[in-house]
N, C-alpha and C positions, 0 to 999 in steps of 0.2 A: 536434487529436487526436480519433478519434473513439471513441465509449466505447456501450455497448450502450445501447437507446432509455432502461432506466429509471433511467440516472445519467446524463442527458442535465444534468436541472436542476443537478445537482453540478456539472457540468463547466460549467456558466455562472455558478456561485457561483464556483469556484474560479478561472474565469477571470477574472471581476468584482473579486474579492478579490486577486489577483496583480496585475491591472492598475493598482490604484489605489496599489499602493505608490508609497514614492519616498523621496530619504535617502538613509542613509549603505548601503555596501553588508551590514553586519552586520546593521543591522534588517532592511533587504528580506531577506535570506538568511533571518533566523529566521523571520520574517509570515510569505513564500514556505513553509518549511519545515512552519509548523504549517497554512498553509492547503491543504497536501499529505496532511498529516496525517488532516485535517478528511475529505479525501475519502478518503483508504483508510478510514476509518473507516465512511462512507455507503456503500461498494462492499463492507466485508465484508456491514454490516447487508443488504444487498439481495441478497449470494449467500446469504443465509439456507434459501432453498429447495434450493440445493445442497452444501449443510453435509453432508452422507454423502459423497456422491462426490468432492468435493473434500478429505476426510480421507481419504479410502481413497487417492486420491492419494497425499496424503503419509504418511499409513503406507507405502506403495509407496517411497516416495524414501529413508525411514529404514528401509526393511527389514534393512540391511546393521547398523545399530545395535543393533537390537530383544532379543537376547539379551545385548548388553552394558548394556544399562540396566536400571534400575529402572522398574517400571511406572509408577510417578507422575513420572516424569523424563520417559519415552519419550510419556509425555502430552503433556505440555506443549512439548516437539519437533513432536508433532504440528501445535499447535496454532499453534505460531512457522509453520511451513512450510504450513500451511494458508494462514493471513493472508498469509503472501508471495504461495503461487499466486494468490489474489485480485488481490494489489498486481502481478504480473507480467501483468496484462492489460493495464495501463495503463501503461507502464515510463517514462513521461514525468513523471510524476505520484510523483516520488522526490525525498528527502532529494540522492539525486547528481546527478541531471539538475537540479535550483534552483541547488545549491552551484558545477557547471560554469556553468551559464548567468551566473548573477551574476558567478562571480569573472571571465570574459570579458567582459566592461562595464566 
């Protein structure tokens, strides 16, 4: 997978940490699943510099919401669908793509 140069090292942690599992398939699923975790978490920290545009984003995608919510609701939408456009750069790096992969082994 390849992942923009400054989650390079992530993606060698995460590979390093997936690799070394082994076991039953419900550990590796969960290990896998938190070491997925581990890196969306490193990939939001690193779009930090595009924290504006990538909420205007998804303001954009909730537009159709926006008068049906409350403003501290439509917040926090925002804020779920921010984190995803982040996690959608790397769509390998998911809760579904471990869960497929494992339960096919």
């Amino acid at each position: 997978m390849e992942v923009e140069p400054r989650l390079e090292g992530e993606r060698q942690k995460l590979v390093a940490r997936i690799g070394a599992l082994g076991g039953e398939a419900e550990y590796v699923a969960t290990e896998a699943v938190a070491a997925c975790r581990a890196f969306n978490e490193a990939a939001w920290a690193a779009a930090a510099s595009e924290l504006a545009e990538i909420r205007a984003q998804a303001e954009a995608e909730l537009s159709a919401l926006k008068s049906m919510l409350k403003p501290a609701v439509m917040e926090a939408y925002i804020e779920e669908v921010a984190r995803d456009i982040v996690a959608r750069r790397t769509p390998l790096v998911s809760a579904r793509a471990v869960w497929d992969r494992v339960s096919a082994s």
